[in-house]
NUMIDO-72865 format. One record per residue (C-alpha): residue number from 1; x, y, z. Coordinates in Angstrom, 2 decimals. Layout:
% residues N
ATOM     n        px        py        pz
ATOM   NUM         X         Y         Z
...
% end
This chain:
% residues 509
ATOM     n        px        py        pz
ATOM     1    -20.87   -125.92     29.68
ATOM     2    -19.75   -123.14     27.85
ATOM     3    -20.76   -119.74     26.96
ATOM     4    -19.71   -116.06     25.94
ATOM     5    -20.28   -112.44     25.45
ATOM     6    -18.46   -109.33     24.41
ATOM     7    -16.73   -106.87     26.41
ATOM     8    -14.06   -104.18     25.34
ATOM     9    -10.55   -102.92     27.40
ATOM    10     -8.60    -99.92     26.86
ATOM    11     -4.71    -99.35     26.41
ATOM    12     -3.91    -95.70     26.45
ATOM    13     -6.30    -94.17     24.13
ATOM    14     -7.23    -96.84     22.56
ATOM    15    -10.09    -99.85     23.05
ATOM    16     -9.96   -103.08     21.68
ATOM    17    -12.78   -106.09     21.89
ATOM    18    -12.69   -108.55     24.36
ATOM    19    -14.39   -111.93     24.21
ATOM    20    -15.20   -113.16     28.11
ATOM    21    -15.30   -116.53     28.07
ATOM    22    -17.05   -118.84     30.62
ATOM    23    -16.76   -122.76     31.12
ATOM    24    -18.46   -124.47     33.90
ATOM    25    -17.34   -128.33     34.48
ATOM    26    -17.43   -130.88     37.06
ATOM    27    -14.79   -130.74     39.22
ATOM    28    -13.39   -129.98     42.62
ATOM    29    -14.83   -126.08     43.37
ATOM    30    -12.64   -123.46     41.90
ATOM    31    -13.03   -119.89     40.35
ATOM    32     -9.96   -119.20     37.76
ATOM    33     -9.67   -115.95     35.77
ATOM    34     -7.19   -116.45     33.17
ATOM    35     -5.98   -113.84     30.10
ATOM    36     -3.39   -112.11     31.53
ATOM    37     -5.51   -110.03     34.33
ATOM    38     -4.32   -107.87     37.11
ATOM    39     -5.40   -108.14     40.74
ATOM    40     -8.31   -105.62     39.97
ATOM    41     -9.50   -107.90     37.68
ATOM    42     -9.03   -111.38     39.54
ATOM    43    -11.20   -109.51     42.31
ATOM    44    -13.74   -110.12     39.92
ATOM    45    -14.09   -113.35     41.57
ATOM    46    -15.31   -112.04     44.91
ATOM    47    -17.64   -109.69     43.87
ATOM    48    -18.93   -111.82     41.42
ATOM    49    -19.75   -114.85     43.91
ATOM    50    -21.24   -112.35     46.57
ATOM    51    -23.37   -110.08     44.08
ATOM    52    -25.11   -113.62     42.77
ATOM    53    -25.55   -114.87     46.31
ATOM    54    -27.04   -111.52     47.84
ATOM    55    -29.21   -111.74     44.65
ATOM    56    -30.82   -114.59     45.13
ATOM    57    -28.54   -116.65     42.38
ATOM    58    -26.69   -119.98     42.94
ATOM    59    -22.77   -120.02     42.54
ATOM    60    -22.00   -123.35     40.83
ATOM    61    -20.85   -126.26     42.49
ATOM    62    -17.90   -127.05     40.20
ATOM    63    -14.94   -125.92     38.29
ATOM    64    -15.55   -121.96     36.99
ATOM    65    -12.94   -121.12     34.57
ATOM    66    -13.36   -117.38     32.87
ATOM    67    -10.91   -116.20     29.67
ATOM    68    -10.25   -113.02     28.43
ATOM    69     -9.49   -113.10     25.02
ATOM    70     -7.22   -112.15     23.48
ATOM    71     -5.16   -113.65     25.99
ATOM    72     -0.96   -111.50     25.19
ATOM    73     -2.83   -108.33     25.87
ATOM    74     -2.75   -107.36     29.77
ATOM    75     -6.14   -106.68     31.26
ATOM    76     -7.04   -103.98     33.89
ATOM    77    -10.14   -102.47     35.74
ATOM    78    -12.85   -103.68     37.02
ATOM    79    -15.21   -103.54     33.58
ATOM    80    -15.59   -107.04     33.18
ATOM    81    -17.85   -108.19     36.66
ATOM    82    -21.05   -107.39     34.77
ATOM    83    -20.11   -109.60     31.32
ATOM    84    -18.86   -111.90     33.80
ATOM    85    -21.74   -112.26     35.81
ATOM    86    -23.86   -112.45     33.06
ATOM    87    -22.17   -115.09     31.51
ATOM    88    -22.27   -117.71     34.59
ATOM    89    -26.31   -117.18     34.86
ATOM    90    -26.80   -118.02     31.56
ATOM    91    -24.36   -121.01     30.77
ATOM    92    -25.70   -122.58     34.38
ATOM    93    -29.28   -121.88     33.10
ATOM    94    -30.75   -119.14     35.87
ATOM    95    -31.26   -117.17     32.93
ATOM    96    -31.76   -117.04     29.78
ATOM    97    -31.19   -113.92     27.25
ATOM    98    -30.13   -113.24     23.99
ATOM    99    -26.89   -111.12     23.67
ATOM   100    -26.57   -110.52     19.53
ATOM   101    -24.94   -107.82     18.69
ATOM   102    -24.83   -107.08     22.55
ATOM   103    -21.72   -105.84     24.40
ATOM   104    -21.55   -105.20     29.04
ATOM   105    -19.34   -103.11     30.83
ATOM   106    -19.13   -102.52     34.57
ATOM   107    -17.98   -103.46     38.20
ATOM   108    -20.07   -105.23     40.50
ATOM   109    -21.05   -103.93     43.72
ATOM   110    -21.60   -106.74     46.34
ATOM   111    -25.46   -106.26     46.64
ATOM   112    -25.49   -106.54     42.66
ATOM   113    -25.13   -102.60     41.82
ATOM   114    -23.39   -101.53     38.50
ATOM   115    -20.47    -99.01     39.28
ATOM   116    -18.67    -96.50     36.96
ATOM   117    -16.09    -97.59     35.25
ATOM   118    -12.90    -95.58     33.60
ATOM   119    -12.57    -95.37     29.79
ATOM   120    -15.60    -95.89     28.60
ATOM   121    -15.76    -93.26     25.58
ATOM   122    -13.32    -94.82     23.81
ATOM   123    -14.54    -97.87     24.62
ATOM   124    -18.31    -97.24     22.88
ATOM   125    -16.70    -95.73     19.89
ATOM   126    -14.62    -98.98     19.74
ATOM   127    -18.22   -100.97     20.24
ATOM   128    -19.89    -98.85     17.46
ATOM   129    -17.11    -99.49     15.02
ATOM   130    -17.50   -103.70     15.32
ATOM   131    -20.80   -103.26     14.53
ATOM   132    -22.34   -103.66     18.46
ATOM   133    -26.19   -102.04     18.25
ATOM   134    -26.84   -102.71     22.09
ATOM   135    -24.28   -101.62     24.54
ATOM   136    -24.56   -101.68     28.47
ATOM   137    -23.07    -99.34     30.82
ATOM   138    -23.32    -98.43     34.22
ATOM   139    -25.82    -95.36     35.07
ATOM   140    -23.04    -92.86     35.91
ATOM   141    -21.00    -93.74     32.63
ATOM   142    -24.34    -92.97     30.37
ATOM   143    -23.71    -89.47     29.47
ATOM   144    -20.16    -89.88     28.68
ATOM   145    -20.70    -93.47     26.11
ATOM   146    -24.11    -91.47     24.51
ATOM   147    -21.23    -89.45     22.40
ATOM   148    -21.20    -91.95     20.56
ATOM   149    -23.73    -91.96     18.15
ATOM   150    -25.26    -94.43     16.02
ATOM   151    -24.99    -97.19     19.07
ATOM   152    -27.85    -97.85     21.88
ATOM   153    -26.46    -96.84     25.17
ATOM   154    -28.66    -98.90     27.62
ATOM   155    -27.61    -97.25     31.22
ATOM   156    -28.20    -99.56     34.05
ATOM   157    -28.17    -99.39     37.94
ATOM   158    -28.25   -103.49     38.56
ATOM   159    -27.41   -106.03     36.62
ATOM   160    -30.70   -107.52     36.90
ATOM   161    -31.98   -104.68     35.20
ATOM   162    -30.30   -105.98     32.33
ATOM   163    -31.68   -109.94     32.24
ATOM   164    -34.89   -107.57     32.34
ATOM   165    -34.33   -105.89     29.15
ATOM   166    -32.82   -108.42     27.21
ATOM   167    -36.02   -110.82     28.07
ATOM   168    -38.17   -107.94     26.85
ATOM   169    -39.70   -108.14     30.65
ATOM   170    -38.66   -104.62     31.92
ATOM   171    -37.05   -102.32     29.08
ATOM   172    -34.83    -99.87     29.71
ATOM   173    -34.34    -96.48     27.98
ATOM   174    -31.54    -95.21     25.93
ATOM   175    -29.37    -92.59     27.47
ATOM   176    -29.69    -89.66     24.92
ATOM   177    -26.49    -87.59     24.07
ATOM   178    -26.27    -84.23     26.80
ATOM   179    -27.08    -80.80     25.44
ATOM   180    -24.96    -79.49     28.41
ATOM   181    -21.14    -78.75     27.75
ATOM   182    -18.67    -79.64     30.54
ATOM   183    -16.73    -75.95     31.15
ATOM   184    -14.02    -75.21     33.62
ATOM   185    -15.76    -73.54     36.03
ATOM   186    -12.73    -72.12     37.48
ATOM   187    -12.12    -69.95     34.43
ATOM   188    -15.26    -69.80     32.81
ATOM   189    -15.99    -66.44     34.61
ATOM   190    -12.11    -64.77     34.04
ATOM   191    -12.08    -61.86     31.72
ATOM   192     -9.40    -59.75     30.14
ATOM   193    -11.45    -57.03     30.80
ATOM   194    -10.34    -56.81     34.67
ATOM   195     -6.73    -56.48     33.96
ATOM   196     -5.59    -53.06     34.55
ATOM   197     -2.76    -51.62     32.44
ATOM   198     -0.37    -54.48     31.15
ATOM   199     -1.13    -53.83     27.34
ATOM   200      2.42    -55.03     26.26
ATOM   201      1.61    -58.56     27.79
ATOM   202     -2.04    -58.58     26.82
ATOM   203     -0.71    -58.23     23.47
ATOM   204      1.65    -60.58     23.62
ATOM   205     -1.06    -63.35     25.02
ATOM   206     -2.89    -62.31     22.29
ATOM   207     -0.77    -63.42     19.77
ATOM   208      0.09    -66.61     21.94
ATOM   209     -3.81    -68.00     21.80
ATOM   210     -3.84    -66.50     17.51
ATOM   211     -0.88    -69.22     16.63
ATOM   212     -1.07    -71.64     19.60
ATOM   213      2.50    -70.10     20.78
ATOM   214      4.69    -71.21     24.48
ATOM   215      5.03    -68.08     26.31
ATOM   216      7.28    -66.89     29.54
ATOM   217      5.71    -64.57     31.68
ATOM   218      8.21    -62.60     33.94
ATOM   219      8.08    -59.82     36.08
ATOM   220      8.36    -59.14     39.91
ATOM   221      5.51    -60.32     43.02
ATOM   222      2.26    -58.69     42.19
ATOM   223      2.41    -57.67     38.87
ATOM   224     -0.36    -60.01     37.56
ATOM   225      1.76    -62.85     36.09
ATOM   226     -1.30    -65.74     37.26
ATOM   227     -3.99    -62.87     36.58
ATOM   228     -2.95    -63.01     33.02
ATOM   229     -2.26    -66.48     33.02
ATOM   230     -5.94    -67.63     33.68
ATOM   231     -7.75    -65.77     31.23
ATOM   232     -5.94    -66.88     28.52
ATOM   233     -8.20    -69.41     27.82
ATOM   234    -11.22    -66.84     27.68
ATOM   235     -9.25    -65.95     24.60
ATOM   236     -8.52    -69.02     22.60
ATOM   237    -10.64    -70.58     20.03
ATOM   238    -14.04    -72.83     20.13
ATOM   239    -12.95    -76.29     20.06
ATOM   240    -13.66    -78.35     16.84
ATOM   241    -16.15    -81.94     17.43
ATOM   242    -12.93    -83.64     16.74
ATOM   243    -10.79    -81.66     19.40
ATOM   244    -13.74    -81.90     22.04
ATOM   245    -13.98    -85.42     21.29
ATOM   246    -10.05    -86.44     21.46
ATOM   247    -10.28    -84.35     24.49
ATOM   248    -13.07    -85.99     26.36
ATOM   249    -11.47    -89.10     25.56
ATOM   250     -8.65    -88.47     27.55
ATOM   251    -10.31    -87.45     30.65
ATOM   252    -12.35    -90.45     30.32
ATOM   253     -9.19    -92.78     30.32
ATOM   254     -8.28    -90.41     33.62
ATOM   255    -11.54    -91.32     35.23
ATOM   256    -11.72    -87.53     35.73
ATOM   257    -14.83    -86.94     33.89
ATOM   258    -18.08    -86.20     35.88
ATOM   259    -21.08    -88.56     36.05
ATOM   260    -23.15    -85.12     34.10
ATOM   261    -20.15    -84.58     31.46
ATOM   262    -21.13    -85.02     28.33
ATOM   263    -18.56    -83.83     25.77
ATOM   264    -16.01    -81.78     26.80
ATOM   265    -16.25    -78.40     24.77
ATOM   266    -13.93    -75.90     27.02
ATOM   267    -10.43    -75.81     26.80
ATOM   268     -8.82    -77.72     29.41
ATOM   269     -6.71    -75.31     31.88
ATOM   270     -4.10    -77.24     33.83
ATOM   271     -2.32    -75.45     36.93
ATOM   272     -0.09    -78.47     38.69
ATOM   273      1.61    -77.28     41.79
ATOM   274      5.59    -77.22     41.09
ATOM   275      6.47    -79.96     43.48
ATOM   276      4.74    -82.65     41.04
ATOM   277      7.04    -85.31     40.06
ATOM   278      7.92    -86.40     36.86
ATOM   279      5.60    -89.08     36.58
ATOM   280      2.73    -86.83     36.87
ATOM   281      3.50    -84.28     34.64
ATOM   282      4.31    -86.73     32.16
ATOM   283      1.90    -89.71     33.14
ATOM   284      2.66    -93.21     34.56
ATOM   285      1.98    -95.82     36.59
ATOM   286      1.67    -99.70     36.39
ATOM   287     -0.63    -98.96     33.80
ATOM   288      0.44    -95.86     32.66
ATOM   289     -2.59    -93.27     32.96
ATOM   290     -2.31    -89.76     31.52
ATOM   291     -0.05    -86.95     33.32
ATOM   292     -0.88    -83.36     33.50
ATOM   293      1.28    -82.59     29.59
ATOM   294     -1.85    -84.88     28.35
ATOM   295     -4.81    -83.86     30.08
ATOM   296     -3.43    -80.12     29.05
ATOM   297     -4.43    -81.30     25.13
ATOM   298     -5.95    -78.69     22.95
ATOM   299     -5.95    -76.46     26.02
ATOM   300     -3.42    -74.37     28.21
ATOM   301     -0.64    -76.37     30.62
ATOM   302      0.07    -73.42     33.26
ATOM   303      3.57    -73.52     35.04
ATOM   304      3.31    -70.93     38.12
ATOM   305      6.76    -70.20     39.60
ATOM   306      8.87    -72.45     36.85
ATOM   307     12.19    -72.07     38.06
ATOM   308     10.59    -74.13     41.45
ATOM   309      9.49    -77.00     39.46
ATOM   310     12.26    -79.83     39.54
ATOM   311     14.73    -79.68     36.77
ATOM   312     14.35    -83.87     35.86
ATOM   313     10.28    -82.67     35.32
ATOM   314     10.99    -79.42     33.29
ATOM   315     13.56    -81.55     31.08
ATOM   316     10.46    -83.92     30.03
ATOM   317      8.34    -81.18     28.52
ATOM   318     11.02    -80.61     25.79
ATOM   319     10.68    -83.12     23.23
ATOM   320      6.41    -83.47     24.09
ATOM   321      6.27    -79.23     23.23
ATOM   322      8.08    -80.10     19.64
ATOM   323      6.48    -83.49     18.57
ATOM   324      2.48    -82.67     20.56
ATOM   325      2.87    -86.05     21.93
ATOM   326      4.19    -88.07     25.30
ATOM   327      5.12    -91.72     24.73
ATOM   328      5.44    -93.57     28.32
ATOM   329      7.33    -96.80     28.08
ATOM   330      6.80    -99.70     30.30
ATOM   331      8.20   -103.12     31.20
ATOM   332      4.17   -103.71     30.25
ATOM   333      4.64   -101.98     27.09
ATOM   334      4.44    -98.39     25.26
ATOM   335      2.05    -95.97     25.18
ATOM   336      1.56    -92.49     23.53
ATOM   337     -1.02    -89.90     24.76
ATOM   338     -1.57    -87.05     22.77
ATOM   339     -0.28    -83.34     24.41
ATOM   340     -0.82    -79.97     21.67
ATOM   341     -1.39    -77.43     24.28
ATOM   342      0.20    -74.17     25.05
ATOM   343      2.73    -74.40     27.77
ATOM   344      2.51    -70.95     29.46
ATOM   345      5.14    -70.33     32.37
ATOM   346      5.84    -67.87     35.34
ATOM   347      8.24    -66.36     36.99
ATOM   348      9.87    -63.98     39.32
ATOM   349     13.39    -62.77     38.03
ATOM   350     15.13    -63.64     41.11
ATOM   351     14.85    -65.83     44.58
ATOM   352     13.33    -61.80     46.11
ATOM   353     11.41    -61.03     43.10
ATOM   354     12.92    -57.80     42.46
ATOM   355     15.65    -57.53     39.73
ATOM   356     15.44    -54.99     37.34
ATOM   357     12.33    -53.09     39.24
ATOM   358     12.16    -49.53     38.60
ATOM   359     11.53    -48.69     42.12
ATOM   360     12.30    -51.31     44.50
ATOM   361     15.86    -53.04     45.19
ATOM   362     17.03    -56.40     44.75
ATOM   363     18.34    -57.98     47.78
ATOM   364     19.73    -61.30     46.13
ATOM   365     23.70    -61.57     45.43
ATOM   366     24.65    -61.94     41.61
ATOM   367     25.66    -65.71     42.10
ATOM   368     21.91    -65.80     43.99
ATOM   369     20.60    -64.49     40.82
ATOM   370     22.78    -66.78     38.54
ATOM   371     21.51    -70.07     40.04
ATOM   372     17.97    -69.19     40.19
ATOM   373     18.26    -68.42     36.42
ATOM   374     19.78    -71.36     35.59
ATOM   375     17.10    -73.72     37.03
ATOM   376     15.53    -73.05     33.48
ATOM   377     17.63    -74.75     31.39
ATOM   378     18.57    -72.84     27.98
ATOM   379     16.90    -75.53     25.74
ATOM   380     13.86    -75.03     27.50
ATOM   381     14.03    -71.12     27.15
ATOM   382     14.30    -71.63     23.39
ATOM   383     10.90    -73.45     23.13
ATOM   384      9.25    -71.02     24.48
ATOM   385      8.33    -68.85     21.90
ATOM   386      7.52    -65.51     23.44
ATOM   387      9.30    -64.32     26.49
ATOM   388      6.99    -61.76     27.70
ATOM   389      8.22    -58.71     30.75
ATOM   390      5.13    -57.89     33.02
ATOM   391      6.28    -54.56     34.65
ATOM   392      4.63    -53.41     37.62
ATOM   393      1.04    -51.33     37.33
ATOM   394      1.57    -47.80     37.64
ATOM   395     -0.98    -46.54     40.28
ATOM   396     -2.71    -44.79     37.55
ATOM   397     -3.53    -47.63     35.35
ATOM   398     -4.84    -49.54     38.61
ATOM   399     -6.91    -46.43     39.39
ATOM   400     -8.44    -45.90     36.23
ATOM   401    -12.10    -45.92     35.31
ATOM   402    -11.29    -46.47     31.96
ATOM   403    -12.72    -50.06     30.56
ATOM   404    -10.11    -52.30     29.73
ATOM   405    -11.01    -54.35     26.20
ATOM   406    -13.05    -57.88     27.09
ATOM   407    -12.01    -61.29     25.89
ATOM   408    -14.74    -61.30     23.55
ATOM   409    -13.20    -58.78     22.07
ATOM   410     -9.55    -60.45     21.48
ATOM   411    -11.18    -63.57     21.15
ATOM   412    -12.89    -62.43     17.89
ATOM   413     -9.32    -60.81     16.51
ATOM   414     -7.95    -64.63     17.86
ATOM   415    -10.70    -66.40     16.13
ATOM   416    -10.15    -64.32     12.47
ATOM   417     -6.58    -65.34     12.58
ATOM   418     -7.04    -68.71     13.26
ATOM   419     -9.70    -69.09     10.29
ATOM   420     -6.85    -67.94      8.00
ATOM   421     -4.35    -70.69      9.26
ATOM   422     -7.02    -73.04      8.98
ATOM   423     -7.59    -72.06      5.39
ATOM   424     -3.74    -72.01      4.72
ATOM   425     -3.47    -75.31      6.33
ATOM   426     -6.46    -77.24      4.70
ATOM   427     -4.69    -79.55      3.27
ATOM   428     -2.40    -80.49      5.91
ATOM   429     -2.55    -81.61      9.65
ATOM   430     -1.01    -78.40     10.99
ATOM   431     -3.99    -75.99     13.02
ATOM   432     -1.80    -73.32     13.71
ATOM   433      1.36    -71.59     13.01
ATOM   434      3.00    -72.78     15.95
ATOM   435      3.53    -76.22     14.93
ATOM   436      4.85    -75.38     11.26
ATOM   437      8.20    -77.39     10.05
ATOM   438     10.57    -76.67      7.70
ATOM   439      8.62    -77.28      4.75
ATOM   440      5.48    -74.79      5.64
ATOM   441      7.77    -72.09      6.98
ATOM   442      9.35    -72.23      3.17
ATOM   443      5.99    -72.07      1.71
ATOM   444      3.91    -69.96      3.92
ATOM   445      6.09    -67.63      5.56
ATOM   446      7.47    -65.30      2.65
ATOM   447      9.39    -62.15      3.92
ATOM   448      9.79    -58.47      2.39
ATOM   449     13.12    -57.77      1.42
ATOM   450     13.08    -55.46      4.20
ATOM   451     12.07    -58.38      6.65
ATOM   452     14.71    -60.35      5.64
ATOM   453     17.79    -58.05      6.48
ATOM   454     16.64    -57.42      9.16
ATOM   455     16.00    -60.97     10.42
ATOM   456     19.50    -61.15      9.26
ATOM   457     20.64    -58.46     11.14
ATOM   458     19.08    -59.62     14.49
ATOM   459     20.28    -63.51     13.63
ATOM   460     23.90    -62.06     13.60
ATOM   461     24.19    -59.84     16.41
ATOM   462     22.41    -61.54     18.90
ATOM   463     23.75    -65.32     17.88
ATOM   464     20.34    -66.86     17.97
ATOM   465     20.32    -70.37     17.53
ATOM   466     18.28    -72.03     14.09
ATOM   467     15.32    -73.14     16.98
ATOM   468     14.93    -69.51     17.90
ATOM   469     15.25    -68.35     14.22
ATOM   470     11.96    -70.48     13.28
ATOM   471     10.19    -69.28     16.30
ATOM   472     10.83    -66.04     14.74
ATOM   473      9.46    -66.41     12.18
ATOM   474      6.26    -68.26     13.04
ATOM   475      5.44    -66.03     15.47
ATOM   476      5.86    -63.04     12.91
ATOM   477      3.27    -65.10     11.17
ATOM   478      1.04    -65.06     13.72
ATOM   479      1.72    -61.50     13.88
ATOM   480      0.93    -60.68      9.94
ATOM   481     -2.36    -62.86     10.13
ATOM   482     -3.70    -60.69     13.15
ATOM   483     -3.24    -57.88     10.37
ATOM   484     -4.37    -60.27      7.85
ATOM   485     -1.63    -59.69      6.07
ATOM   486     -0.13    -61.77      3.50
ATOM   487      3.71    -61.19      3.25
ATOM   488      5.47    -60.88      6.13
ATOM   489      7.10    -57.34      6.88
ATOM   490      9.39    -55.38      9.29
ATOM   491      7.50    -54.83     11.48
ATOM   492      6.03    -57.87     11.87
ATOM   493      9.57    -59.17     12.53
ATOM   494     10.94    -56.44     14.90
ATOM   495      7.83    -57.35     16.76
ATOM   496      8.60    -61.27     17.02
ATOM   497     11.85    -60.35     17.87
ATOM   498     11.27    -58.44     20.89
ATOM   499      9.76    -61.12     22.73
ATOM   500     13.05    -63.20     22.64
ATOM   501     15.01    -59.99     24.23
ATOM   502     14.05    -61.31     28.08
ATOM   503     16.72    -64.58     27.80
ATOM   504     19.67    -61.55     26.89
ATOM   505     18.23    -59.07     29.91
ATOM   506     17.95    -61.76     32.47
ATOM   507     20.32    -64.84     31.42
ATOM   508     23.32    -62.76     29.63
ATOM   509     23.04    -65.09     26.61
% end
């Protein structure tokens, strides 16, 4: 006896059908999975057996062989128990349904309860493209597969629920798309308008969030390095459907997503404490799952104290800040998460925090300094795009009544820059200035005559290398589109310059 219904897996981002197969025959009793699955999925077996017998159901007496097709692509999770399941009650005849153009997803509880599963966003868009009309979920997943238009999410709580509704006995309702949007509560309520003082660096952000720009923060203990940090995403741009969607598919794979998320329409804000390893800033695993770079995508990747951060985990943000994605390889296979954020860093300029302040004395031996420098390698450094000094607030900026300007306001200044890069870059797959090449800095980036010398000036005298000579220049673009100005001038370049004067003041380059 034979029989079969759809299911879909995922593989980084990705989803792909799979067919579960079910053959009952006579023979000794036996329960084989078989289709390359991991131990997560040859549990399937136990909960399978149990949920049936607690249900009232009869395991067969016989040889129970199950096959995930296709059968050279590894399977994980536990998303199959329910097709599973399903499948055995209908080829031994204790039910009978009709699956067309049906597709089940979810793990078994022993009693017969459908549990959340990871991944399934990507796996309902995957459903909706090969045509499925009806696809089952578990209850908690609902909200998250209803994105997905144009497809019947049927959200269930037991699987009996679902020989219910597909004998017409007991219907169940579609899940409906949420009108909520998932924010990070954590910075939802941060505004620029609490800072006191720090205009150079609010500036600076500024520009960071109008071109999607790295930045370096650096100043002394208590100068409002984090402060400034965390409202930078009050500050960026709404996300686009397809940015919110690419998003929410991430956290989905990451099983981070709460049972009420619907579409993720914040800005993801990612602080990891600096002894993570390499594998989670990167991602990893068996099955490699995405890493902090990743879940940072379209959003803000925050590095407090970066010189404390281990130098093997710093290295692996340099090529995913140039090329916006992470590829993880595995004896398994490779996969490749995407990662555009904005890496912001901070940092004191020495082990006491107090080189270079205008009041209070460093403590920490020139060799001290040296080595705590150079845990930021110089390649690193140069990605960074603007290397911003956060002096210490005078007493009378901290005691003034005066109100500092909101993040609605900057956000609006933000948001009319970015509409002009998005204009400019219609044509292309470039959203901001940041991640220009060689061929749109040639084409979109004229300079004054002016401009020029003294770009060529500044690229003489202070040896800058051809990395830090294109950060230049975008961010000077950045700068001229806050002005919404076409050409770029002078001043937009003595500006751009400044912020790469910190590696010469601190590192002596």
């Amino acid at each position: 006896m034979f029989d079969k219904l759809l299911s879909f897996g995922v593989l980084g981002l990705e989803s792909y059908p799979i067919a579960v197969e079910v053959d009952v025959s006579e023979a000794l009793p036996s329960f084989d999975i078989v289709g390359l699955p991991d131990t997560s999925v040859r549990e399937s077996r136990d909960r399978v057996k149990s949920a049936m017998r607690n249900c009232g159901f009869d395991f067969p007496l016989g040889r129970v062989t199950i096959n995930l097709a296709p059968a050279d692509v590894r399977k994980a999770g536990s998303v199959y128990d329910l097709p599973i399941l399903l499948s055995i009650l209908r080829v031994t005849h204790q039910a009978e349904f009709s699956d067309k153009e049906s597709a089940f997803l979810g793990e078994l509880s022993l009693s017969g309860e459908v549990r959340p599963v990871t991944g399934v966003l990507p796996m309902a868009l995957c459903a909706r493209e090969h045509g499925v009309k009806q696809l089952f979920v578990p209850f908690d997943n609902a909200l998250e597969a209803a994105i997905a238009e144009g497809i019947s999410i049927y959200p269930v709580k037991h699987f009996q629920e679902v020989l219910g509704h597909l004998s017409g006995k007991e219907l169940i309702c579609p899940a409906k798309p949420s009108v909520q949007q998932t924010e990070n509560t954590s910075v939802a309520a941060l505004d620029f308008a609490d800072v006191k003082g720090q205009f150079e660096a609010r500036r600076a952000l500024e520009i960071a969030a109008a071109g999607n720009h790295n930045a370096l923060l650096i100043g002394p203990p208590g100068s409002g390095k984090s402060m400034l940090a965390k409202r930078l995403p009050s500050i960026l741009p709404k996300m686009t459907f397809e940015e919110a969607l690419e998003t929410t598919k991430i956290y989905s794979v990451a099983g981070l997503l709460d049972t009420q998320s619907g579409l993720i329409r914040t800005r993801p804000f990612r602080s990891p404490h600096h002894t993570i390893s390499s594998a989670g800033l990167s991602g990893g695993g068996a099955v490699p799952k995405p890493g902090e770079i990743s879940l940072s995508h379209n959003g803000v990747l925050f590095l407090d104290e970066l010189p404390e951060f281990a130098r093997s985990s710093l290295e692996i943000l340099r090529q995913p800040m140039e090329d916006g994605k992470v590829t993880i390889s595995r004896v398994s296979g490779t996969l490749t998460y995407p990662c555009s954020m904005i890496v912001l860093a901070a940092m004191n300029p020495c082990p006491c925090g107090y080189y270079g302040h205008p009041t209070k004395s460093c403590t920490c031996s020139a060799s001290a300094v040296s080595r705590y420098l150079s845990r930021v390698s110089g390649p690193l450094l140069d990605r960074l795009d603007l290397h911003i000094d956060v002096a210490p607030v005078e007493y009378e900026a901290l005691t003034s009544r005066q109100k500092s300007e909101s993040s609605a306001e900057i956000a609006e200044r933000v948001q009319k820059a970015r509409d002009i890069q998005q204009k400019r870059f219609s044509s292309t797959r470039i959203h901001a200035n940041a991640q220009m090449g060689p061929a749109e800095l040639r084409e979109y980036c004229p300079l004054t005559g002016a401009a020029n010398a003294l770009l060529k000036n500044a690229f003489e005298r202070l040896s800058l290398s051809a990395r830090a000579y294109d950060r230049i220049v975008k961010v000077a673009r950045t700068i001229a589109d806050l002005e919404d100005s076409e050409t770029i001038d002078s001043t937009h370049i003595a500006e751009a310059i400044q912020y790469r004067s910190l590696d010469r003041k601190y590192w002596r380059t």
